[in-house]
Every structure is written in C-alpha cells, then in structure tokens.
C-alpha positions in Angstrom: -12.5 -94.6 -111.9 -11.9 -91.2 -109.6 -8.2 -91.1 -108.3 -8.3 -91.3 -104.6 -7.5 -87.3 -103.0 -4.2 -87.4 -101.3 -4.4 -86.5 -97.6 -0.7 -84.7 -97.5 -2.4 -82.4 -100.4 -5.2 -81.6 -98.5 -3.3 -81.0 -95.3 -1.3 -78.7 -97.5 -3.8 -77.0 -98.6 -5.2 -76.5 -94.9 -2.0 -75.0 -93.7 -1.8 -72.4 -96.7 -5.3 -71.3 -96.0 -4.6 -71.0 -92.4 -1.2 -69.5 -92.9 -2.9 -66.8 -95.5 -5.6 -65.8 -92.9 -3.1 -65.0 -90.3 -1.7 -62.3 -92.7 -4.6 -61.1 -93.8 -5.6 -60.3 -89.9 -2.5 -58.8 -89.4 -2.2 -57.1 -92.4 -6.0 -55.5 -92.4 -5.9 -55.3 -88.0 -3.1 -53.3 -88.3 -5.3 -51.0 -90.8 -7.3 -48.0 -89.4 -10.2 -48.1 -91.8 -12.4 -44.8 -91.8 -10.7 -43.5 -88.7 -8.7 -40.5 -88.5 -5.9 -39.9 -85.9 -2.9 -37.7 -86.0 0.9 -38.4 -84.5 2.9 -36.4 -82.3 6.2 -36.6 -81.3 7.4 -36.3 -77.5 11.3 -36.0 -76.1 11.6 -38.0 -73.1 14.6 -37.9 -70.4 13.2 -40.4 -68.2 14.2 -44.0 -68.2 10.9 -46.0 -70.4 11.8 -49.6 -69.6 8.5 -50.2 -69.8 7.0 -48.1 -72.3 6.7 -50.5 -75.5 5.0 -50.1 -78.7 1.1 -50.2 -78.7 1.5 -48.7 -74.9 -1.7 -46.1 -74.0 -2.0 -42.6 -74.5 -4.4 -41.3 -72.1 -5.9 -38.6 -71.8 -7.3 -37.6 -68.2 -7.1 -41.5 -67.5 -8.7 -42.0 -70.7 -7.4 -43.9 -73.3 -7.3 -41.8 -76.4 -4.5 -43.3 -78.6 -1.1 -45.3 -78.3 2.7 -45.5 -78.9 3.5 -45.8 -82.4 7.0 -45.7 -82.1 10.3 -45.4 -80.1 13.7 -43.9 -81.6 17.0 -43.3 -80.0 17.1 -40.2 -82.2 14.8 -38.0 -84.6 16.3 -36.0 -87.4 16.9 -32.6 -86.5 17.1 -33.5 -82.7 19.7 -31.5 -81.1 22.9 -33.9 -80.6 23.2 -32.4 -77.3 19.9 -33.5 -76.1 19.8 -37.0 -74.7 16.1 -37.4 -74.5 14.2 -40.6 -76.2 11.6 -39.4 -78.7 8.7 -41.0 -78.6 5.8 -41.2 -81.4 2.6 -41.2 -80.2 -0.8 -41.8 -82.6 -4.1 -39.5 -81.4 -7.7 -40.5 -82.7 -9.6 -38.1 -83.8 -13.2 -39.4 -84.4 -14.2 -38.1 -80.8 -15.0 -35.1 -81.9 -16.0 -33.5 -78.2 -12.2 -34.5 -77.3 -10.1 -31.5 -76.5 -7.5 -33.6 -78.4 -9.4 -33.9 -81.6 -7.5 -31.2 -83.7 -4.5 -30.7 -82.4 -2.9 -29.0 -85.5 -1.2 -25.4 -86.3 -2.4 -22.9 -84.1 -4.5 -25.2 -82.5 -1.6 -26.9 -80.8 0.1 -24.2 -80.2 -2.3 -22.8 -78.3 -3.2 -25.9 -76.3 0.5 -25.6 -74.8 0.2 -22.0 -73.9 -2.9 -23.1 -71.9 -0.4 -25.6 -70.3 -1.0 -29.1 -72.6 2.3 -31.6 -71.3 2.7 -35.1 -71.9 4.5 -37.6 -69.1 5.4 -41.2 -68.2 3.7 -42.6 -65.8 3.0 -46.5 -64.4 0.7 -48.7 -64.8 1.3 -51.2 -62.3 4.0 -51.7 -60.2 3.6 -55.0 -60.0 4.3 -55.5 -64.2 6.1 -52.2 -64.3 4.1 -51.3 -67.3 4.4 -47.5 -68.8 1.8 -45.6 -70.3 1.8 -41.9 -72.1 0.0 -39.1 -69.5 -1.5 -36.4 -71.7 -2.7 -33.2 -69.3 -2.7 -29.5 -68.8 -0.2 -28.1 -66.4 -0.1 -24.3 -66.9 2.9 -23.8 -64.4 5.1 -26.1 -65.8 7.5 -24.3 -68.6 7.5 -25.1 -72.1 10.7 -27.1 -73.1 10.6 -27.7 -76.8 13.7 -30.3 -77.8 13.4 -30.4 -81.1 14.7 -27.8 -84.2 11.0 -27.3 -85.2 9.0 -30.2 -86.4 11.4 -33.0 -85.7 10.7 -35.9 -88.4 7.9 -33.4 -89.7 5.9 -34.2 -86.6 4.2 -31.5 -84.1 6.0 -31.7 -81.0 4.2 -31.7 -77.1 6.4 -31.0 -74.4 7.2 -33.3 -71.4 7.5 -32.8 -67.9 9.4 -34.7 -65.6 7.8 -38.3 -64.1 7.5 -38.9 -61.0 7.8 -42.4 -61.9 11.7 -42.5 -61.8 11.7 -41.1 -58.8 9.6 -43.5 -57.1 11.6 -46.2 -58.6 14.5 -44.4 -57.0 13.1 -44.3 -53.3 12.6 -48.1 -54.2 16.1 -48.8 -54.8 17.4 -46.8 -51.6 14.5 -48.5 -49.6 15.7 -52.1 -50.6 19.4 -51.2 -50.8 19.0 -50.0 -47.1 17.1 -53.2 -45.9 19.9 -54.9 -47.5 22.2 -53.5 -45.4 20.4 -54.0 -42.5 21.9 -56.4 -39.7 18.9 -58.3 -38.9 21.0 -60.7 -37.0 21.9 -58.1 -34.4 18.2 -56.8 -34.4 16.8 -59.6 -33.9 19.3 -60.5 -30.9 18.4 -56.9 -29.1 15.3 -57.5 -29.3 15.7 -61.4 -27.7 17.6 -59.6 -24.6 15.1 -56.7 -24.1 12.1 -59.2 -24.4 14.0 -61.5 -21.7 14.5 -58.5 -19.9 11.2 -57.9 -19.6 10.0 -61.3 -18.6 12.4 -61.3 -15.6 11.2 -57.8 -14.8 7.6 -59.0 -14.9 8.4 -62.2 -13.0 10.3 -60.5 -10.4 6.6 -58.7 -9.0 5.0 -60.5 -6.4 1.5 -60.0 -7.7 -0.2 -62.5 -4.9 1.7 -60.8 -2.6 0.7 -57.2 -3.4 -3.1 -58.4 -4.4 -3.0 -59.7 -0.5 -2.2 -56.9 1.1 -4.6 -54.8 -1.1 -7.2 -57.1 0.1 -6.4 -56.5 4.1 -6.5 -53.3 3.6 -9.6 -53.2 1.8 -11.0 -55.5 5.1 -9.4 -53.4 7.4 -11.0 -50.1 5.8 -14.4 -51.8 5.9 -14.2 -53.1 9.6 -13.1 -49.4 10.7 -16.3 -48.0 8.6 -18.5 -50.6 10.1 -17.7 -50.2 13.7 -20.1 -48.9 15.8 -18.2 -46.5 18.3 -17.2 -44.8 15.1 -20.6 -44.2 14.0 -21.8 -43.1 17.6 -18.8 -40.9 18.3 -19.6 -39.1 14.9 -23.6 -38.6 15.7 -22.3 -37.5 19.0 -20.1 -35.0 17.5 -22.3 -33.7 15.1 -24.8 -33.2 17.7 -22.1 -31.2 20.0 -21.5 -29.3 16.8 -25.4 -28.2 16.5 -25.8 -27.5 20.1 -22.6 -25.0 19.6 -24.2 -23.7 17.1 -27.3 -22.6 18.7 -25.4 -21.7 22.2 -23.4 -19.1 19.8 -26.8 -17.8 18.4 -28.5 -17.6 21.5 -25.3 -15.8 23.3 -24.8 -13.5 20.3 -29.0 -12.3 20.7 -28.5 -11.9 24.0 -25.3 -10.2 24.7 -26.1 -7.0 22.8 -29.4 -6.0 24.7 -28.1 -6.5 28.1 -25.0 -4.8 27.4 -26.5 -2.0 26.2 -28.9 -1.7 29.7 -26.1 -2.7 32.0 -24.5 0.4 30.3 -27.3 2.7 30.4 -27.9 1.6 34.3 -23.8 2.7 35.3 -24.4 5.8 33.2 -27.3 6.9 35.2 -25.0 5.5 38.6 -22.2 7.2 37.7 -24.2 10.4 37.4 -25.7 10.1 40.4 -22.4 9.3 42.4 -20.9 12.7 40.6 -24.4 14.5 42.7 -23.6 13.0 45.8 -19.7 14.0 45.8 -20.8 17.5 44.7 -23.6 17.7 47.5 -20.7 16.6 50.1 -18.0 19.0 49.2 -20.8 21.7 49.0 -21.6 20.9 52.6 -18.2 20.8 53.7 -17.6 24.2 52.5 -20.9 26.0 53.5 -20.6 24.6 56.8 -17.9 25.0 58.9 -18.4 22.2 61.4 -17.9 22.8 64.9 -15.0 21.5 67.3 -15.7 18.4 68.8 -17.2 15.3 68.6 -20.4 15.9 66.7 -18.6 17.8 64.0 -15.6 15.3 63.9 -18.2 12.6 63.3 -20.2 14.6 60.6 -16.9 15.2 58.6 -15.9 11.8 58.8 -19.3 10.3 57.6 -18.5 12.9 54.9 -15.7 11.5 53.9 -16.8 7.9 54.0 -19.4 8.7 51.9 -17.3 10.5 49.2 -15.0 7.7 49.1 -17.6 5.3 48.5 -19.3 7.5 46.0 -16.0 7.4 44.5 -15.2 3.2 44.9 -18.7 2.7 43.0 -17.8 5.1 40.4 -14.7 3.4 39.3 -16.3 0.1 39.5 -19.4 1.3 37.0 -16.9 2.6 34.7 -14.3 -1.2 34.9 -17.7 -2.7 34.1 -18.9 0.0 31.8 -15.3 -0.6 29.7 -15.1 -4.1 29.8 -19.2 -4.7 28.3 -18.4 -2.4 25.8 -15.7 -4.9 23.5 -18.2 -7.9 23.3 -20.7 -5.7 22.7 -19.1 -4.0 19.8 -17.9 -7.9 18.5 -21.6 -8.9 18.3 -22.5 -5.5 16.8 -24.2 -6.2 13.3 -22.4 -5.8 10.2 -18.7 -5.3 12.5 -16.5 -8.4 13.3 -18.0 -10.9 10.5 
C-alpha cells in the first residue's frame, strides 16, 4: 500500500520551482545573447535626479541604448572636476546607425563633426531623465576625463536645458508664494464695485429717450412739406439764375461791341462838325450886326453840342468796355 504524498512537500516543491524560474529570468533577461553593443562614458555637471539605471539613450529621439551605470567618480577623473559620470550601453546590430561603430578614430571623428551627449526630460509630470545623443558642431569639446576614464571612450556633454527650466520653475512658484493674494483679490473687489456704481450711475432710459425725440424730431422736420416746397422752389430759382447768367453773358458781348462801333463812328463824326465850324469861323469874317451875331452864336451852339455828345459817347464807350472784357472768352474764369 502507496504512502499517501504530503501536500507541505509538494507545496515545497512548487515554491522552489517558482523561486528558480525567477532567477533564471533575471539571470538570462539580463543577458544580451547574439547582440553586440559598446559602452561609453559621459561627465555630467547637471543635477540627474531622475536619470536611473536602465534610463534611454536616444539617438535623434530614437532609442538606441540605455544607462548602464551611475558613479560619483571614475578612476582617473580629475579630483577637481565635480561632474557625475555616467555609463551609457550603445547597440550595435543597426548597422545603418551612425552610432554603430563608434570606436578609435571613428569616435573621434564623430566629435569633431560635433557628436555631444545631454540630459534631457521626459515628462514633467514624472520628472523622468533620459540620455540626448546629437551633433552640435558649435558647441566645444570638453573632454573631463585623463584619457579613457575606467578604459571607456569618452563623448562630451553639453549643458541641459533641463536644469534651467527646473530653475525658472522654482523662481515661478517661489514668486506665487510670495504673492499677497489677499490684497489682490481685495483691489480687485473695490475696482469691480467701482465699476458697478459707475455703470449704475448712467441714466440709460433717460439718454435712450432723448435719442428717440430727436430721432422723431429729425423725421418730422424731413417730412414736412414747406421744407420740401421751399427746397424745389429754391432749386428752381437756382436754374432760372443759371440760364439768366447764360443768356446775359451771350448777349452782352455782341451789343457791346456795336454800341462801341456806333460812338466810334459818332465821335468821328462830331470831330468833322467841330472842324467844319472853326473852319467857317475863320474863313469868314462875319459881318457886324445882327445876322452875323446870330450866325456865330448858332456856331457856337453847335460846337458845344458837338462837344456835349462827344463826351457822352466816350462815358458810354468807357463804361461798356469793363463788362465786355469780364464776359470776354477765356479772361475772368
């Protein structure tokens, strides 16, 4: 008769099997079978609170290793130097990576073309840290270590911008925090009440009525309709103007110019008839007596007149010619 199997060897049993396939997963995960990778060293100044072991490497955002380990110092790190070194693991089976073979010359090479390595964030939000692998070619080269620190090619660093940031964070937060909120807050109670009793203060009906009587008032002026008669009546004054102007300005210039002609040919005429008299006074030498006083003094009359006429043909003459010369074309316009 079989012994009956004891259920605390069994359960033994189960938790050494279980217990010996943990290890082997971590023992074999941590393994790199058939893959190649190569480990760098980089000296870092900048606070990595963050940066942990396993953290990427990236290269050009993608991920092309991680952080194999972080030291306070490598041996033959200059005692002066305060920098963290920082050992990072590269894979090599992408062959088309510019990162591939990053040994000897190779390396040295890549950082004269301007190859740096930097911290930068994640997230914000976890504060995580990742390695930055990129070329810079105007940033110097700052090698920290006395030649192959720990026997590990070295890639130089440049500053992050992370710590930065994180500064401008602080400053932000300490400055909030010394913010009297209190006293804001009461400002901006008073200013609002201000406003209110501003606001309140403006008759609105009353301004909104008198808009409206004026608008009525403006329409019952428009609407009336003396307004619109006087304004046809003055636009018809205007017109009949006009044409009065025309006609007087066709007609001035014609009979000015005849009425002119006309006193011309008068005056001429009055200059015979003066001449004729004085050449019969002094051909003739009139006889004594009343015949001969009577002849000189119808003479005379008739030389005076000759003259009155003149002198009134040339006041007329004189005073047609200014209109005539303001209606004159092209002159006075």
């Amino acid at each position: 008769m079989s012994k009956p199997v004891s259920k605390t060897a069994v359960g033994a049993f189960v938790v050494v099997f279980a217990v010996l396939l943990f290890a082997c997963v971590v023992f074999f995960g941590g393994m790199s079978f058939g893959k190649e990778s190569a480990q760098y060293v980089i000296y870092v100044r900048d606070s990595i609170n963050g940066l942990d072991i396993g953290s990427a490497v990236k290269f050009k955002g993608v991920k092309v290793g991680s952080v194999k380990a972080v030291r306070l110092r490598l041996e033959g790190q200059r005692s002066s130097d305060l920098a963290v070194p920082v050992i990072i693991e590269i894979s090599r089976d992408d062959e088309a990576s510019p990162l591939s073979d990053f040994d000897g010359e190779k390396l040295e090479r890549a950082v004269r073309d301007g190859l740096r390595a930097r911290i930068q964030m994640t997230s914000i939000v976890t504060g995580l840290l990742y390695v930055d692998l990129d070329f810079f070619p105007d940033t110097p080269v700052v090698l920290r270590g006395s030649g192959n620190a720990a026997g590990l090619p070295e890639i130089p660093t440049i500053p992050s911008n992370t710590s930065q940031m994180m500064k401008a964070v602080t400053t932000i937060l300490e400055d909030l925090s010394e913010a009297d909120f209190s006293a804001l807050s009461a400002q901006m109670r008073r200013t609002v009440r201000r406003i209110e009793d501003g606001v309140a203060a403006i008759e609105f009906r009353k301004i909104n009525d008198n808009v409206v009587r004026l608008t009525d008032s403006a329409a019952t002026i428009l609407e009336d309709p003396q307004l619109k008669e006087t304004l046809e009546n003055a636009d018809r004054l205007i017109r009949d103007l006009d044409a009065l102007s025309a006609s007087i300005a066709g007609q001035v210039d014609p009979v000015a110019a005849e009425l002119k002609t006309s006193l011309a040919e008068l005056r001429a005429a009055l200059a015979d008839v003066s001449a004729a008299v004085g050449t019969i006074q002094g051909a003739f030498a009139l006889p004594q007596g009343s015949l001969g006083q009577e002849l000189g003094d119808v003479l005379v009359q008739i030389n005076d007149a000759a003259r009155a006429v003149r002198a009134l043909a040339e006041y007329l003459q004189s005073g047609l010619a200014a209109p005539a010369a303001e209606h004159a074309p092209g002159e006075g316009r």
